[in-house]
Structures are given as C-alpha cells and as structure tokens.
matplotlib code that plots the C-alpha trace (Angstrom):
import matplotlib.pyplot as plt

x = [118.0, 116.1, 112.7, 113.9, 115.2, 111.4, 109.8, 112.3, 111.5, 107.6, 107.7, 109.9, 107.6, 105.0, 106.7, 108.3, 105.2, 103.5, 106.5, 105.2, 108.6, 109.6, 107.3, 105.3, 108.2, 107.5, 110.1, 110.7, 112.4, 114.9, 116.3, 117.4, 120.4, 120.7, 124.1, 124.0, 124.3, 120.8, 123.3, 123.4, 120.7, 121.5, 118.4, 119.0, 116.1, 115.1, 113.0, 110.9, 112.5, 115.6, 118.9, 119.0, 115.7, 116.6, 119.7, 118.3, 114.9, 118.4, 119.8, 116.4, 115.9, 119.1, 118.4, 115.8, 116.8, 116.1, 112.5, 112.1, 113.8, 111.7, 108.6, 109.8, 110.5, 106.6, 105.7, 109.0, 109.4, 113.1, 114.9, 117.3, 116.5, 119.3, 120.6, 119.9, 121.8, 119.9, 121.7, 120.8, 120.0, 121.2, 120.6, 117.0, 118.9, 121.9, 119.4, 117.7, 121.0, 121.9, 118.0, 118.9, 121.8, 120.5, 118.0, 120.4, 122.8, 119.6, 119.0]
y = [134.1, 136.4, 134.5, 131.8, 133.3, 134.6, 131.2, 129.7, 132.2, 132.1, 128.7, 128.5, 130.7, 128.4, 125.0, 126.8, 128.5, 125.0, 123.1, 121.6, 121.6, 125.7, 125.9, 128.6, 130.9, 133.9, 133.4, 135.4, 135.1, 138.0, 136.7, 133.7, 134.1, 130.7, 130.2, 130.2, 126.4, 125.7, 123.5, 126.3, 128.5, 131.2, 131.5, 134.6, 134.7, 136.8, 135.4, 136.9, 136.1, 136.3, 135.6, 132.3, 131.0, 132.6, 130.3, 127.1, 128.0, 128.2, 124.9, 123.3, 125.1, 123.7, 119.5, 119.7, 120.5, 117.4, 117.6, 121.0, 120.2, 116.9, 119.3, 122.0, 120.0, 118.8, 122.5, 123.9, 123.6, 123.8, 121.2, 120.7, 122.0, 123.4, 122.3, 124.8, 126.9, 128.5, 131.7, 134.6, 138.4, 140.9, 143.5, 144.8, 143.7, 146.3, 148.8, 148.6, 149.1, 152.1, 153.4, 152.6, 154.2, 157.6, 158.0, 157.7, 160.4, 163.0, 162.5]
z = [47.6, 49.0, 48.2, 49.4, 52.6, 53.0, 52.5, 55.0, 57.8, 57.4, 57.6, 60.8, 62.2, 62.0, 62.9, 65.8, 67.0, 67.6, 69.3, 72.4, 73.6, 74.4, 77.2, 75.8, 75.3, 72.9, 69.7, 66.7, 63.9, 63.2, 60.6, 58.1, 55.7, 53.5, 51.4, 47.5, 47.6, 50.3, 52.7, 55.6, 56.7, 59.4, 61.9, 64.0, 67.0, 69.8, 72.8, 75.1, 78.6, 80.8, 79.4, 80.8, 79.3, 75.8, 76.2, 76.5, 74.1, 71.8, 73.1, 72.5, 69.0, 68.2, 69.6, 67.6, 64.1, 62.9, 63.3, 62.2, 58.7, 58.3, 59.4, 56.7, 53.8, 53.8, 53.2, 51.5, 47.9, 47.1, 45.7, 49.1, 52.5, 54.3, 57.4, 60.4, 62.4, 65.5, 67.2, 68.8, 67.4, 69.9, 68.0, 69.9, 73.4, 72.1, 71.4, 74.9, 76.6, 74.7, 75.0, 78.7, 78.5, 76.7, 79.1, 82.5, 80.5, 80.3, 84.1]

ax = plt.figure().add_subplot(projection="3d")
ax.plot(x, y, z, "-o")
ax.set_aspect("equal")
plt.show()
C-alpha cells in the first residue's frame, strides 16, 4: 500500500501543480493514505498562505475531484482509482506555534 500511496502522491503533485484554477498558490502534498480496498484516498495538504486562502485552495481541491481522478487514471496504473479526499495537515502550522511559543518562553 505503501507503493501505491507513493505513486498517488507524485502524481497529485503534478496534476495539482498545473491547475489553472488555485491562483498560483504554493501546495504540497503532506501526505496520501489509500484504504486496502483503493475506494478512499486521504490527501493531507499544506498551502503557502493565510488561513483563509488555504481554506478555499481546499474547497477548490475538493470541487474538483472529478477532474483530478479522470487526469490521474491516464497516468496511474492500478486497477481502480480511489475516490479523493482533500484535508488539511496542521502538523507544520502546530509546529510553528509551539516554535513560536519556545521562543517567547526564552525571552
């Protein structure tokens, strides 16, 4: 699964780096977690802006499913292509805070 969970995110990367419709906005893929049967992959992301345009990049991410999967199975080779499920990864936002944090507690 693993493999597979590889593929899926490399590929994302690139179908999501050439949408037209993010305005440009920095995304990355944190990371993709697929279930044992391929009908549900997990896409956790982080974006490069305020919290309100890392919202909606996940709003449009998530309108636009469709095409993404269409654009994936052309380069995927898996015998089913999951369905996608865009969220959030606040894991480096957590870690700012309590870097953040830290650093006010020293002073």
């Amino acid at each position: 699964m693993e493999r597979v969970n590889l593929e899926i995110k490399n590929d994302l990367s690139k179908i999501i780096s050439n949408m037209n419709t993010l305005n440009g906005k920095f995304v990355t893929i944190a990371e993709v977690k697929t279930s044992p049967d391929l009908y549900l992959s997990r896409v956790l992301i982080s974006v490069l802006g305020s919290e309100e345009e890392t919202k909606e990049v996940v709003k449009i991410l998530n309108k636009s499913k469709g095409y993404i999967r269409r654009e994936l199975a052309k380069v995927l080779k898996i015998k089913r292509i999951p369905d996608l499920e865009f969220s959030l990864d606040y894991v480096e936002q957590n870690a700012l805070k309590i870097d953040e944090l830290l650093n006010k507690i020293k002073k």
